[in-house]
C-alpha positions in Angstrom: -12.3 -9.5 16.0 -10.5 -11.0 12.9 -8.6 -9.2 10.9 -6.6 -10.1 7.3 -8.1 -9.9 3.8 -11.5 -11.5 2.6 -12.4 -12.1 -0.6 -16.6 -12.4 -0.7 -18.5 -13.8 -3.3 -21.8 -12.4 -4.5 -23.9 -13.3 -1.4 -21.4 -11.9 0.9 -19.6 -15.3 1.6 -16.4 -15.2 2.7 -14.4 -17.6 0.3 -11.3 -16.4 0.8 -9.5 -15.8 4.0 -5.8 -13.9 4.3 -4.4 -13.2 7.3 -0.8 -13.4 6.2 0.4 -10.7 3.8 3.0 -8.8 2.9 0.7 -6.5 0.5 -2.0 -5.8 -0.6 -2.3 -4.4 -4.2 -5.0 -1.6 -4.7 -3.9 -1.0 -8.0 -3.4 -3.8 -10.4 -2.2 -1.2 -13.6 0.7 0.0 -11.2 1.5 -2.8 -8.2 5.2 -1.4 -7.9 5.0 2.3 -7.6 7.5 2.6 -4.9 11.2 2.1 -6.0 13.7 1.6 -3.4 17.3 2.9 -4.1 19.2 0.6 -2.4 16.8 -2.9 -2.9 15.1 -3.6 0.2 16.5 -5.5 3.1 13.7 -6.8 5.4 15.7 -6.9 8.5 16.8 -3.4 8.0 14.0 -2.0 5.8 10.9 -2.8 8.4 10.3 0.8 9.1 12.0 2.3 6.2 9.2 3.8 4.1 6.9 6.6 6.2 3.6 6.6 4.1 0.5 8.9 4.6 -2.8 8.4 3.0 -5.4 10.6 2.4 -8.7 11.3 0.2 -9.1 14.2 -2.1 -11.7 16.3 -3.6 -11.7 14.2 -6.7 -12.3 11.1 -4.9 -9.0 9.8 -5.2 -6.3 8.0 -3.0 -3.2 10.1 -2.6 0.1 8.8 -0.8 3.4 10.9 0.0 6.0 8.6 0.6 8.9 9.3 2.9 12.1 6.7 2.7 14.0 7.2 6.1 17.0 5.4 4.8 17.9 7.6 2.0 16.1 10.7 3.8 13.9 11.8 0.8 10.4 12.2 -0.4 9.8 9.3 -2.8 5.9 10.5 -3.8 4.4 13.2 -2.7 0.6 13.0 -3.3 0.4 10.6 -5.9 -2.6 8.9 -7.1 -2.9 5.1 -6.1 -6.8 4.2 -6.8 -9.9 6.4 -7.8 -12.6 4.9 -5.2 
């Protein structure tokens, strides 16, 4: 099975095909809504941030967001995308 991101058009085409990415942006009003104190270092930040995701009554997607490095909640149920 393929994975990556596909972008369809309106017969279900795939006209788009992503398989490397560093994001993906769910969000488009708030694409930066983690902020890392100190700046990211990819060799040393590849497992910094712990995130969990979940769906509440309201339809929404929540994420808390634990930063290992600087051992602190960064978000804690925040509101990424109303689905």
């Amino acid at each position: 099975m393929k994975r990556g991101v596909f972008k369809t058009n309106e017969r279900g085409e795939i006209i788009q095909d992503h398989d490397d990415f560093d994001h993906i942006c769910l969000n488009p009003e708030n694409p930066t809504f983690i902020v890392a104190d100190p700046p990211i270092n990819k060799e040393r930040d590849r497992k910094r941030f712990l995130c969990s995701f979940w769906v509440d009554g309201h339809r929404r997607l929540l994420v808390t967001v634990l930063d290992n490095l600087a051992g602190k909640t960064l978000l804690k149920d925040h509101p990424v995308v109303r689905l």
